[in-house]
C-alpha positions as CSV (number, residue, x, y, z in Angstrom):
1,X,13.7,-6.4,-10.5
2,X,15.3,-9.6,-11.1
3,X,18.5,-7.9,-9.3
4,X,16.4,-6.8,-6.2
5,X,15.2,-10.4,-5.7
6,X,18.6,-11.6,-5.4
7,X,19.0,-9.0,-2.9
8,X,16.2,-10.0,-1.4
9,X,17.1,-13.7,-1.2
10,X,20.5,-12.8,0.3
11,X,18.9,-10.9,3.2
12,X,16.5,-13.3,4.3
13,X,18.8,-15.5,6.0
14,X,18.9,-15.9,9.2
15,X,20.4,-18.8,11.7
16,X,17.1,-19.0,13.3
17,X,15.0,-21.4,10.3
18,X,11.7,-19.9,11.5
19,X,12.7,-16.5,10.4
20,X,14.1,-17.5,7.1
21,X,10.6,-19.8,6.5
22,X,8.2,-17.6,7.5
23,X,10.3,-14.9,5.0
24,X,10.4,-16.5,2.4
25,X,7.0,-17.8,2.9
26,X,5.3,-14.1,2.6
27,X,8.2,-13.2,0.0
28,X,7.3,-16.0,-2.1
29,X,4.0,-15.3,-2.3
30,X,4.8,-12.7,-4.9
31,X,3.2,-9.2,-5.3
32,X,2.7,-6.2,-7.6
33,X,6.3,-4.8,-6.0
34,X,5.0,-1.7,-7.2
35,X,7.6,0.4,-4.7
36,X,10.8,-1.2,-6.0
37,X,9.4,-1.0,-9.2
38,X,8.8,2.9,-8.4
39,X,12.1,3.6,-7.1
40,X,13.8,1.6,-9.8
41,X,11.8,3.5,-12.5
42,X,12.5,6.8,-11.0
43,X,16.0,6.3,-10.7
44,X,16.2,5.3,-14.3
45,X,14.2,8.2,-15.3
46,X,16.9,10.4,-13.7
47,X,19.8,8.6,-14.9
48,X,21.2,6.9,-11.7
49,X,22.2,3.7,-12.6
50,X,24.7,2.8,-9.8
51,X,24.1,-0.7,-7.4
52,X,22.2,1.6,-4.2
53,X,19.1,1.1,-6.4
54,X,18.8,-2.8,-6.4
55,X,19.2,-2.7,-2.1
56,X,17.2,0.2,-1.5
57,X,14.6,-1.2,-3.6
58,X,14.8,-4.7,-1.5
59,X,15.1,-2.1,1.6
60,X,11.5,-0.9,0.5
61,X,10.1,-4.1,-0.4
62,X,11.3,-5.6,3.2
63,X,9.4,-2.7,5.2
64,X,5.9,-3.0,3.1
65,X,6.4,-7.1,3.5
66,X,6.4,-6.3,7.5
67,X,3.8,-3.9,7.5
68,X,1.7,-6.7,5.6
69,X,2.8,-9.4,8.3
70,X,2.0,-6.9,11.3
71,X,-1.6,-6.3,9.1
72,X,-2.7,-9.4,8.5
73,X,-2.1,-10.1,12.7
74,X,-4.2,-7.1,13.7
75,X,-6.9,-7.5,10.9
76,X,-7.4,-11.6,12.0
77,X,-7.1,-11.7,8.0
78,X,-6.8,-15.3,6.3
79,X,-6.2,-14.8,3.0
80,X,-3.8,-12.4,1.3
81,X,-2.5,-13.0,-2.5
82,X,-5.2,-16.3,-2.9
83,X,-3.1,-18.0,-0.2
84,X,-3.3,-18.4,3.7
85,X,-2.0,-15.6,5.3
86,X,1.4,-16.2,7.5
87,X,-0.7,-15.9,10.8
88,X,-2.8,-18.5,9.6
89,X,0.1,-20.9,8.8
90,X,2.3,-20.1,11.2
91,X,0.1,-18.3,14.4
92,X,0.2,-14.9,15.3
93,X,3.4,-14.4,17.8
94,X,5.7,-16.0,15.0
95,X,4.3,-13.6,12.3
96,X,4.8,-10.5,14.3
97,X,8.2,-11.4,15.8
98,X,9.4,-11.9,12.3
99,X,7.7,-8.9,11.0
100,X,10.0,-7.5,13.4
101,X,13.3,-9.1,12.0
102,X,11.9,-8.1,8.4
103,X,12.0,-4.0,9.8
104,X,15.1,-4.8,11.6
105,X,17.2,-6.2,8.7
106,X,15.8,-3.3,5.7
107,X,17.5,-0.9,8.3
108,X,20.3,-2.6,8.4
109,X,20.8,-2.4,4.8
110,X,19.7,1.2,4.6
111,X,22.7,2.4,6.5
112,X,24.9,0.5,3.9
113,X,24.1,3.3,1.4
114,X,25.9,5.7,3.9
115,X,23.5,8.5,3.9
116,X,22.0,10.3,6.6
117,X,19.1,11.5,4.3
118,X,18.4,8.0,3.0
119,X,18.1,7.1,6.5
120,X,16.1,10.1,7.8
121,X,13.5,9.3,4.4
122,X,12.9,5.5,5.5
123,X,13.4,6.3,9.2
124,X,10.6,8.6,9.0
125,X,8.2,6.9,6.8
126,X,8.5,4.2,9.0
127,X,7.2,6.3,11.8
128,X,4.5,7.6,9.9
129,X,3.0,4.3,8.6
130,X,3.1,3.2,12.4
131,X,1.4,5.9,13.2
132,X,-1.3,5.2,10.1
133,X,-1.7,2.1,11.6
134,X,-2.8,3.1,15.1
135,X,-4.7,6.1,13.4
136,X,-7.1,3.1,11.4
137,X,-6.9,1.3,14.5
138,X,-8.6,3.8,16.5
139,X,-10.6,4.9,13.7
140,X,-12.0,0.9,13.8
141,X,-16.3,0.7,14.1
142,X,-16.6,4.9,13.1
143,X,-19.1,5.3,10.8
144,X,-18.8,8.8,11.2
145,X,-15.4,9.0,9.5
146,X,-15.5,11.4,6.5
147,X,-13.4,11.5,3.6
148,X,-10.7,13.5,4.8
149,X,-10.4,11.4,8.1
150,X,-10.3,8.4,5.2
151,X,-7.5,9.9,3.7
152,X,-5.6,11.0,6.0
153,X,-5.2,7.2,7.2
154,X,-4.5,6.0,3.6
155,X,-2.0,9.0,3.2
156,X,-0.1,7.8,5.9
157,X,-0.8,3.9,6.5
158,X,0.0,3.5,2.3
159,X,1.3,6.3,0.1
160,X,4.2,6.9,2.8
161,X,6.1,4.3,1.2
162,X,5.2,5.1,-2.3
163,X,6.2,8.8,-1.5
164,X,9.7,7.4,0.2
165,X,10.1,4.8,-2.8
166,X,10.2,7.9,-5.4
167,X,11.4,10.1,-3.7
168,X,15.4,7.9,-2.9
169,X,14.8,7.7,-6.7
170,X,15.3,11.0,-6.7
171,X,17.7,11.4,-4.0
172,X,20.4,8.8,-5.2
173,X,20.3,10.6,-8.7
174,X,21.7,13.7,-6.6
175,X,18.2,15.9,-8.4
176,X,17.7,19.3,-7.2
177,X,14.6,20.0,-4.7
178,X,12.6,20.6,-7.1
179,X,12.7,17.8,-9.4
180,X,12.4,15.4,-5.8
181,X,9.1,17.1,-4.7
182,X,7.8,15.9,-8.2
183,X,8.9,12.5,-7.3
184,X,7.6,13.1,-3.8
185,X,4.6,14.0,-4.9
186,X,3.9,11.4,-7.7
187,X,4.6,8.9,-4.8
188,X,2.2,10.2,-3.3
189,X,-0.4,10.7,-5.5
190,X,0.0,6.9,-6.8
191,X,-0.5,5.5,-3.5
192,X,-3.1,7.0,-2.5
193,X,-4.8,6.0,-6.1
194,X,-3.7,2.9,-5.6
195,X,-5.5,2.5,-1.8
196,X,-8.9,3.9,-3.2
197,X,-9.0,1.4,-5.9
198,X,-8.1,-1.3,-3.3
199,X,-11.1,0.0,-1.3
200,X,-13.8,-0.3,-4.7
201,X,-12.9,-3.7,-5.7
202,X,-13.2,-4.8,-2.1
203,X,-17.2,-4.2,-3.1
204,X,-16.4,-4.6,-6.9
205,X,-14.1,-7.6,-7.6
206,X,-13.8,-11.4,-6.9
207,X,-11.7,-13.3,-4.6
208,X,-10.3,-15.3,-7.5
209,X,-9.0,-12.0,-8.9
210,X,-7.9,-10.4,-6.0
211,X,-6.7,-12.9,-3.7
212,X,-8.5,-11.3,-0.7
213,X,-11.9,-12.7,1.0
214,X,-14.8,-9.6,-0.6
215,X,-16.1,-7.8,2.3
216,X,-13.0,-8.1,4.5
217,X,-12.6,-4.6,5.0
218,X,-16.3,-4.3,6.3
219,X,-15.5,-7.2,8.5
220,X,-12.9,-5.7,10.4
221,X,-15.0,-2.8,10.7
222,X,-13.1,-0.5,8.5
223,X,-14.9,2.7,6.7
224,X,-13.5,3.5,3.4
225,X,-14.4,5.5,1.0
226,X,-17.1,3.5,-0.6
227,X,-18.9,3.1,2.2
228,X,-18.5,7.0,3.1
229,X,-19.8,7.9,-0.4
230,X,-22.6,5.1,-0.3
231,X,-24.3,6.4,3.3
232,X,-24.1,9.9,2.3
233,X,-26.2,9.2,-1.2
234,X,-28.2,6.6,0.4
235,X,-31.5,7.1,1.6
236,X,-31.5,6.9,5.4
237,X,-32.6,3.1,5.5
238,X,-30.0,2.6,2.9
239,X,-27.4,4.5,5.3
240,X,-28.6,3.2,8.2
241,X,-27.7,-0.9,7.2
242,X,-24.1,0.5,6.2
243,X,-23.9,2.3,9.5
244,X,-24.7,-0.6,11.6
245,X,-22.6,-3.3,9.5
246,X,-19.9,-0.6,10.2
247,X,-20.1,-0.3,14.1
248,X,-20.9,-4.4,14.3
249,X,-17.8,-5.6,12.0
250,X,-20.8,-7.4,10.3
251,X,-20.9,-9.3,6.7
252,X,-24.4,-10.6,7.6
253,X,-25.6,-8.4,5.2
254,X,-22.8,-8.0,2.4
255,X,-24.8,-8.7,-0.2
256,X,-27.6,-5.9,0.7
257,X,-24.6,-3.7,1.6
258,X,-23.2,-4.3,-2.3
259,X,-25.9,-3.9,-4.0
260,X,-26.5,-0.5,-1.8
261,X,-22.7,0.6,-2.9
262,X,-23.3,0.2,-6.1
263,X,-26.9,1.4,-6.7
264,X,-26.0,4.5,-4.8
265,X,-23.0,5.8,-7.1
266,X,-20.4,5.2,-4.6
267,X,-18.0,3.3,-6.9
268,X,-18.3,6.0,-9.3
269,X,-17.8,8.7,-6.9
270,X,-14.9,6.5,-5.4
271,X,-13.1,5.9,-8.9
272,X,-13.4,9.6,-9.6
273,X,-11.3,10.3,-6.3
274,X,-8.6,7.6,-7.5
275,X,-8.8,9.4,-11.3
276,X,-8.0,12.8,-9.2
277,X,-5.0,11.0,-8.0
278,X,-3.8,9.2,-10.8
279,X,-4.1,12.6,-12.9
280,X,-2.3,14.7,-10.1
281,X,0.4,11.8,-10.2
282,X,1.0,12.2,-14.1
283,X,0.9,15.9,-13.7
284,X,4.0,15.4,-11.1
285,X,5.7,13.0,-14.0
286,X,5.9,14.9,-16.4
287,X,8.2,17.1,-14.5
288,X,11.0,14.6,-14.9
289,X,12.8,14.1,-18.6
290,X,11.2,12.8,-21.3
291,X,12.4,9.3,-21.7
292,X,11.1,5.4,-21.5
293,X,11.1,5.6,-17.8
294,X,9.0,9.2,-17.4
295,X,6.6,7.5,-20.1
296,X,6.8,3.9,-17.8
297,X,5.6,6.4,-15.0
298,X,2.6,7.9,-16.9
299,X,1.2,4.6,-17.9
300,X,1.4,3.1,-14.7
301,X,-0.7,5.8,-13.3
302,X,-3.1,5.2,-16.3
303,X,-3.3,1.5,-15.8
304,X,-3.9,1.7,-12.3
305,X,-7.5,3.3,-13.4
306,X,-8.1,0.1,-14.9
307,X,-7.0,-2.0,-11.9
308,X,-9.4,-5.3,-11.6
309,X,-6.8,-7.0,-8.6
């Protein structure tokens, strides 16, 4: 990892010093990097240890740090990582213009790996995460959105990249088909966990821990899973509230709407989905060979169970 942020730091610059501050700004601000981290730990489970896996790591890390840029414009979000967000710092046409550079540049290292599959793998999950993105866009103020709709968004908006990170893991180590739809899949499975336990401690954690305002999902109008499982326990008053705060983008009630989330089951029924998916992930790992990396694999499927940020 230490590698990859040197690579990092060597791609940021740019001859415009707005690109290069508002970079490093967002870059700086630090992170899980839990898809390097993937495609490192795949890669090392497989046995590739050549220098692709340090820039295609950064290549990965670049594209989410966009998508995060490009997120925080179109949610109006302030706070990401118990910091201002860029927009707020540096205003919105500056954040998504270098969002912009940021998905420029990671292709431009891609191609330096000289593969036509590596590119087709980021090229397309790209597309797909843009296409997430609109999907939750459109799917803004529904309260009728149902589980599947839910995870279709969080399947495509999140666990694309997860799935892409594991899966050039898999590719640089030259694995057979098989052995990469294992990686695919994990990535998959992981990210998807990973989005589902965002969504509980967004009515189960505190902005100390998670560096996010509570109740900012609700506020943009978003319905996740929580809220899914909490109207269809609810009683219909109970459903009703969650509904309305729903179509109105509303916080007014946040506390009512908590206590409703959390009375009603929904967390549990939530964090069963995200055990699903953390099980199905681990199921996928143990595919690969037995080594420190497969085992790092397992027990960062484990410990995202127990995730409290």
């Amino acid at each position: 990892m230490h590698e990859v942020d040197k690579v990092i730091g060597q791609r940021l610059t740019s001859s415009v010093p707005l690109v290069a501050q508002i970079s490093q700004y967002i870059i700086a601000a630090g992170g899980k990097r839990l898809r390097p981290a993937l495609l490192l730990m795949v890669c090392g489970a497989l046995g590739y240890r050549g220098t692709h896996r340090h820039s295609l790591a950064a290549v990965v890390e670049l594209i989410h740090t966009a998508t995060l840029l490009h997120d925080d414009v179109v949610d109006a979000s302030t706070l990401r990582r118990g910091r201002p967000t860029a927009n707020e710092t540096f205003g919105n046409p500056a954040s998504v213009l270098v969002g912009d550079f940021l998905h420029t540049r990671s292709f431009q290292m891609m191609v330096e790996a000289g593969s036509m599959r590596i590119m087709e793998i980021l090229s397309e999950a790209t597309n797909v995460i843009a296409e997430g993105e609109v999907l939750q866009l459109m799917n803004m103020h529904d309260a009728s959105l149902d589980e599947a709709g839910y995870l279709r968004v969080i399947r495509s908006k999140t666990a694309k990249l997860f799935e892409a990170s594991a899966r050039l893991g898999a590719i640089l180590a030259n694995s057979p088909p098989e052995v990469e739809e294992a990686c695919a899949t994990y990535g998959q499975a992981l990210g998807t966990a990973f989005q589902i336990i965002d969504d509980v401690l967004d009515y189960d954690g505190d902005t100390a821990e998670m560096g996010k305002n509570l109740g900012d999902d609700l506020r943009e109008g978003k319905s996740t899973l929580p809220l899914i499982a909490a109207m269809e326990r609810g009683s219909p008053s109970q459903a009703e509230i969650v509904r309305r705060a729903i179509e109105q983008g509303s916080t007014e009630q946040l506390a009512e709407i908590v206590s409703i989330v959390r009375s009603t089951g929904a967390l549990d029924i939530t964090r069963a989905a995200a055990f699903a998916e953390a099980h199905r992930a681990m199921a996928a790992a143990r595919l690969l060979p037995a080594n420190a990396y497969s085992e790092g694999l397992l027990e960062l499927a484990a410990q995202l169970l127990a995730r409290r940020n």
